[in-house]
ROMIFI-980073 format. One record per residue: residue number from 0; residue in three letters; chain; x, y negated, z negated of N, C-alpha, C in turn. Coordinates in steps of 0.001 Angstrom, whole numbers, plus 500000, padded with zeros to 6 digits. Each point is the difference from the previous one (the first is absolute). Layout:
REM residues N
<node NUM "ALA" "A" <X Y Z> <X Y Z> <X Y Z>>
...
***
This chain:
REM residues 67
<node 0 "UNK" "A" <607513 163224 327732> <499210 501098 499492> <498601 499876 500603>>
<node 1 "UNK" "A" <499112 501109 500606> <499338 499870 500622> <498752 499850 499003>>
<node 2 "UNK" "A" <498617 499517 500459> <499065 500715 499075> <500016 500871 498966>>
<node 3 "UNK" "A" <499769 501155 500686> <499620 501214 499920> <501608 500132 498846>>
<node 4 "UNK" "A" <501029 499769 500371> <500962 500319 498520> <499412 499732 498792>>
<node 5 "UNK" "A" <499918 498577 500640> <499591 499403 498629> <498908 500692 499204>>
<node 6 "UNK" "A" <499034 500316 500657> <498495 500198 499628> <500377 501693 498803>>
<node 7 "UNK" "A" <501533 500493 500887> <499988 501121 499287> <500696 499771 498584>>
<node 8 "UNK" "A" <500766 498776 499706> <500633 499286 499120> <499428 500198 498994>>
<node 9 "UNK" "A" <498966 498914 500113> <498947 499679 499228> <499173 501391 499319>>
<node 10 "UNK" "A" <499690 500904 501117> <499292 500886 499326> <500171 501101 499594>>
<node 11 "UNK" "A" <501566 500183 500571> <500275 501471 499246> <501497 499419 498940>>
<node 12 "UNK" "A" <500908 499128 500547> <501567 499515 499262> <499811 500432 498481>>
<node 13 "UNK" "A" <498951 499263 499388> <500105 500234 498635> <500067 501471 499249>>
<node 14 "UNK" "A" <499251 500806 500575> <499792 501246 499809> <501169 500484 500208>>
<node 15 "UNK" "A" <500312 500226 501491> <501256 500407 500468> <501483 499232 498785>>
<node 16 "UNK" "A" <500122 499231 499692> <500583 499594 499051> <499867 500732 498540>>
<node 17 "UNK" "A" <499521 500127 499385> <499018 500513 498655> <500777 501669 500799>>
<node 18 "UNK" "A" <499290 500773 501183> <500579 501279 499833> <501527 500212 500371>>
<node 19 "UNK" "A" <500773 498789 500502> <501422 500326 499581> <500738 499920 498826>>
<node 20 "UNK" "A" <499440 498939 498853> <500199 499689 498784> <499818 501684 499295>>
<node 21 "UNK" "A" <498651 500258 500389> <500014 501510 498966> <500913 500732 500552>>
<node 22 "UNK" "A" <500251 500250 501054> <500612 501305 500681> <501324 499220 499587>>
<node 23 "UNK" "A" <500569 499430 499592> <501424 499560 499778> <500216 500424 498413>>
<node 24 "UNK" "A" <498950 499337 499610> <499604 500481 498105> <500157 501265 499941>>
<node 25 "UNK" "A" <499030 500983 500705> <499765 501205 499672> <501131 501031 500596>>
<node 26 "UNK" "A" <500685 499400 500899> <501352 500992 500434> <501309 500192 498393>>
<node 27 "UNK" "A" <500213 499190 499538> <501148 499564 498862> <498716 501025 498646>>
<node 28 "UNK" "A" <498859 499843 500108> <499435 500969 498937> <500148 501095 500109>>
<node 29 "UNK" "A" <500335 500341 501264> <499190 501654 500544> <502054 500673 500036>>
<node 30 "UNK" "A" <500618 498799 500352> <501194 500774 499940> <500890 500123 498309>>
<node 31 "UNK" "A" <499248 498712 499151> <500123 500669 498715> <499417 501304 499398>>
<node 32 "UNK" "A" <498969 500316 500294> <498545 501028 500223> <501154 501131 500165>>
<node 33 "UNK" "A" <500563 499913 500790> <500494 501638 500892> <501425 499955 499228>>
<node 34 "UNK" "A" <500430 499069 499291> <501370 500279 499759> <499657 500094 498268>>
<node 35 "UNK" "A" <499168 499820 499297> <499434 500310 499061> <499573 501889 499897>>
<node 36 "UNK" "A" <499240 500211 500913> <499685 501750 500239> <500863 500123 500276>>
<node 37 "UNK" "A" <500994 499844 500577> <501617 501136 499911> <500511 500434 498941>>
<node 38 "UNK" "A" <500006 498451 499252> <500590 500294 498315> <499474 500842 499448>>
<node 39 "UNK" "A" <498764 500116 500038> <499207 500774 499072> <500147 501348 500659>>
<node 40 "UNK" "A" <499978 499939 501034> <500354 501336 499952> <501357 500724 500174>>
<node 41 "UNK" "A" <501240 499233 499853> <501095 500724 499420> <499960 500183 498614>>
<node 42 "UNK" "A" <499398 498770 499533> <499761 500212 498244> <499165 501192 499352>>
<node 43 "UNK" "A" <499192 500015 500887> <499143 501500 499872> <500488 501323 500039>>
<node 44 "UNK" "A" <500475 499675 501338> <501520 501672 500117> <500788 499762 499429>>
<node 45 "UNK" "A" <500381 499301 499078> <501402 500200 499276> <499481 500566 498529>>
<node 46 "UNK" "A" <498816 499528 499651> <499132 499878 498581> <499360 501747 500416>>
<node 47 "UNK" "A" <499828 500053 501061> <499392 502067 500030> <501083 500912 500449>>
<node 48 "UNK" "A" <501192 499199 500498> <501345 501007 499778> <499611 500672 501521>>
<node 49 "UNK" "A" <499838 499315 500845> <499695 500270 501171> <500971 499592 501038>>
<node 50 "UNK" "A" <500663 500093 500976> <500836 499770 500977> <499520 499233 501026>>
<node 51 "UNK" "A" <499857 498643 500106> <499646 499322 500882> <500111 499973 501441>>
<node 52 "UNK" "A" <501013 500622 500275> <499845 500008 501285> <498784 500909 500591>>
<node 53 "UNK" "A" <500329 501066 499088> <499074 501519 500394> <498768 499099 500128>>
<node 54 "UNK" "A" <499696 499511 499084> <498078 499285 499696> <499852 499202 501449>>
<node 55 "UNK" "A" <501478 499285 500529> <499722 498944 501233> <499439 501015 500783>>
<node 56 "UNK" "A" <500931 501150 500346> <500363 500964 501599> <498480 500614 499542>>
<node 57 "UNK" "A" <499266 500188 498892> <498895 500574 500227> <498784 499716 500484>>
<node 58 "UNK" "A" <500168 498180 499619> <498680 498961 500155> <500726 499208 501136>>
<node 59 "UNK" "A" <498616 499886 500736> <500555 498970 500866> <500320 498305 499749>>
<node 60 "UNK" "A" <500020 498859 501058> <500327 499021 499349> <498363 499761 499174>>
<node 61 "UNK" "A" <498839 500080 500689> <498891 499412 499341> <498939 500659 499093>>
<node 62 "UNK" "A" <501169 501340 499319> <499412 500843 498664> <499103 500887 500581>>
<node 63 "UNK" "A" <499622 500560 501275> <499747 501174 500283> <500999 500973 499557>>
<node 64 "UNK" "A" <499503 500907 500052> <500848 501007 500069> <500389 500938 501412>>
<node 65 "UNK" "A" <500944 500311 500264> <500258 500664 501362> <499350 501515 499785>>
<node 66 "UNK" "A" <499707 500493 501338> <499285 500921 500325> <501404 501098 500218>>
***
């Protein structure tokens, strides 16, 4: 390992470590996150007597609405 690896070891590894730990954490939250808002919102269209699919084909995937 040359220097200069090392030198980057030392001064960035830990960090770089620390932001794969979160980004590993925060992927398993974010895909509970999104599979949580689905529920709720079939539970929602079923509770307003609404037809779910219709509500999908109207909104897009990220709750805009289509033009």
């Amino acid at each position: 390992m040359s220097e200069i690896d090392l030198e980057w070891v030392i001064n960035y590894g830990f960090a770089a470590v620390v932001v794969v730990y979160l980004l590993a954490r925060f992927e398993g939250i974010v895909k509970d996150m999104t599979r949580q808002i689905r529920l709720n919102t079939i539970v929602l269209a079923r509770v307003t007597r609404q037809d779910l699919t219709k509500v999908e084909r109207e909104f897009t995937f990220n709750g805009e609405e289509k033009k």
